[in-house]
N, C-alpha and C positions, 0 to 999 in steps of 0.2 A: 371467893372474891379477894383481892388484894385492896388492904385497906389505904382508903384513898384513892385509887383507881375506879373505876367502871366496872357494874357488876358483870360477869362474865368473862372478864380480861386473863387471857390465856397466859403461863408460863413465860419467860420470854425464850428466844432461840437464840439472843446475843444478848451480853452485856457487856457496856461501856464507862471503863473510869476514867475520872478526871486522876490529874498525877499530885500535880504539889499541895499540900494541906488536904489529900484526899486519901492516898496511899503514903503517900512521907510526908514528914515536916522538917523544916531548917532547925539545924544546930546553932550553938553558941555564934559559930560564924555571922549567924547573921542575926543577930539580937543587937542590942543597945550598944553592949561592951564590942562586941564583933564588929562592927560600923566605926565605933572609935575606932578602934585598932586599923582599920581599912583605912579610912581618914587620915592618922597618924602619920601614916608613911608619905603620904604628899604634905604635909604638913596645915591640913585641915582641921581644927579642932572644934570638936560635935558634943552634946552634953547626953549621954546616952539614957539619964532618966527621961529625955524628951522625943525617946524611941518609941511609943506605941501612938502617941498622942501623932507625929510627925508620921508614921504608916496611916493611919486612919485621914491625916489631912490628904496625903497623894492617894487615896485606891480610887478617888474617881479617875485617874489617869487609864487605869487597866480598864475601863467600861468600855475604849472606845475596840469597836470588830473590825472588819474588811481586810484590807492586803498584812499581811503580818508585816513589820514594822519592826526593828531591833531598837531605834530610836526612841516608841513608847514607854519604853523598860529603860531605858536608859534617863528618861524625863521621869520617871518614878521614884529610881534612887534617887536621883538629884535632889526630886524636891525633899524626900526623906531628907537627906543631911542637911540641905538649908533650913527645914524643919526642926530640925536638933541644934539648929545655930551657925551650921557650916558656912563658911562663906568665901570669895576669892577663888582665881580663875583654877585652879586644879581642884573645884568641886568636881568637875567635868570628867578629870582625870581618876576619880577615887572612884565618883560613879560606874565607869567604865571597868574597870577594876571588878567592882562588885557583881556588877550583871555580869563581865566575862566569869568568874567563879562560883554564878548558882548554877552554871548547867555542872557543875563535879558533883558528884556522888556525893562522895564522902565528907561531905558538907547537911547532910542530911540523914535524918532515921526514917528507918519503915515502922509505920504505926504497927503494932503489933496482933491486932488483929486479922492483918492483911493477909497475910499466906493462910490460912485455914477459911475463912469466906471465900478467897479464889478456888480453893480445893474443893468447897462443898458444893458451889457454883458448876465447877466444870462435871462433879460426879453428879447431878440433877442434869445434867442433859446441855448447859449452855455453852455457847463460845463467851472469849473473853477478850476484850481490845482496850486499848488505851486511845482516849487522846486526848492532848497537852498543849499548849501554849507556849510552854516551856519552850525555850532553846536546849535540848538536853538529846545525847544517845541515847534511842531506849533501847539498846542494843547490849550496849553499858548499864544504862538502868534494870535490863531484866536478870545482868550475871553478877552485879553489885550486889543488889540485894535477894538473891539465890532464888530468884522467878521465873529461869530456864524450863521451859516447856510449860506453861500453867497459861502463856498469854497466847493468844491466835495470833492478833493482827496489833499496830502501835500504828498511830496518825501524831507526828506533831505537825505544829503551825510553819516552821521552819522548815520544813520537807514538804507540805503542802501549799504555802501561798498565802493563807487564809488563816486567821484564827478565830475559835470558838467566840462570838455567837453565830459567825456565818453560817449558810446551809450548806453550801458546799464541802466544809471540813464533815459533818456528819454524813453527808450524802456520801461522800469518799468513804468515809470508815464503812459507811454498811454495805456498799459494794465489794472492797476486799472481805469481812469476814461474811457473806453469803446470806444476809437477812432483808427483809424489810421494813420499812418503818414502824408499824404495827408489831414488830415481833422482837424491837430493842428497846434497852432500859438504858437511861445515860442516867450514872451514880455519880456526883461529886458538889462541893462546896459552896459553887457560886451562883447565887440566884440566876445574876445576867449572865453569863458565861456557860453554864452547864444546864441549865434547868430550862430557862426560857430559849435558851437558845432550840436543847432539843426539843424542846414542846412547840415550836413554832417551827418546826420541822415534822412535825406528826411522833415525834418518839414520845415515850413515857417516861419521866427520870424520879427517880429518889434524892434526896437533899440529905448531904451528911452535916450534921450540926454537933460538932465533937464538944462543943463547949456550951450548948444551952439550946434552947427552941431560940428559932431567929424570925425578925419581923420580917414581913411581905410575902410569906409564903404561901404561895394560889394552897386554898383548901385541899383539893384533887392531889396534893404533890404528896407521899409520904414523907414522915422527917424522920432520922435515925441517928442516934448517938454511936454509933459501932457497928462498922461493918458485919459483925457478928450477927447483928440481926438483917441482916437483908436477902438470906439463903430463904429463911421460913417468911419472907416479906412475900419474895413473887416464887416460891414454888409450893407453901402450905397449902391443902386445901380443904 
């Protein structure tokens, strides 16, 4: 039995990550100081101790699903630097700025325990896909961070239409990599986005919580600090 799951609940035949704060997280780029410095150059000034507080006020903006949208992202930074104090018409412009430069690479790290769960994943028997919200290559993303051959299948929103919580974005991934509902696990970060999304699509998912247990989380859901443990999650038996 996989704990949290339904007793009986078979290995999976595919598994699905979420991308950003799941397998990478943002660099300096885009912290407190990184936001000034963005800001700066339109001549924006933003108080970057007033960066966590000012992300936490905009994430209800990313809740909303349906047609993928570049303009929702684009109303999240914004409110971020107005958040930090920004203000005057070339918030617009720095916003703009910032969302075009999180789909780069190199603005980001691979958590480090990413490449060895995918390896231990694909030698138990699973496929592997991604899929993202992200505006990002994962074309790029899988030879930036040296993932070549380890992923099956990648769905982003901007390739598909749709983004996570739709059903559609999952019902597409699990067409390309060859599974059924029943027979995939979606792993990543956000309750609404990854978790309820695929659970209200019939998948099974795991909640990564790199930074503590997080509240609302349905009983049935595993939570895991580290991809490290989610190989002996769903193939231990």
């Amino acid at each position: 039995m996989i704990a949290g799951f339904s007793a009986g609940a078979a290995p999976p035949r595919a598994v699905f990550f979420d991308v950003d704060f799941t397998l990478i997280h943002p660099g300096p780029a885009f912290q407190g100081a990184g936001y000034r410095d963005f800001c700066a150059r339109h001549g924006v000034a933003v108080d970057p101790d007033r960066f966590d507080e000012a992300v936490a006020g905009a994430s209800v903006l990313l809740d909303r699903g349906g047609a993928y949208d570049p303009q929702v992202y684009i109303d999240y930074t914004r409110q971020i630097i107005e958040g930090m104090g920004g203000s005057g018409e070339c918030v617009e412009i720095a916003a703009r700025e910032i969302f075009a430069e999180w789909a780069m690479c190199h603005h980001f790290v691979l958590y480090e325990d990413v490449p060895d769960a995918i390896r231990a994943l694909r030698a138990s028997g699973a496929r592997i896909g991604l899929i993202s919200n992200a505006e990002r290559c994962m074309v790029s993303f899988a030879t930036h961070f040296a993932l070549e051959g380890l992923v099956d299948i990648a769905i982003t929103s901007v390739e598909h239409g749709y983004m996570k919580p739709h059903p559609s974005i999952f019902e597409t991934a699990l067409r390309r990599i060859g599974a059924e509902r029943h027979e995939a696990v979606m792993v990543g970060d956000s309750l609404v986005h990854d978790i309820e999304g695929a659970r209200r699509f019939g998948m099974r998912a795991v909640l990564v919580s790199r930074s503590g247990p997080r509240a609302g989380r349905p009983p049935d859901v595993p939570e895991i600090s580290s991809l490290r443990e989610l190989p002996p999650l769903l193939f231990a038996r």
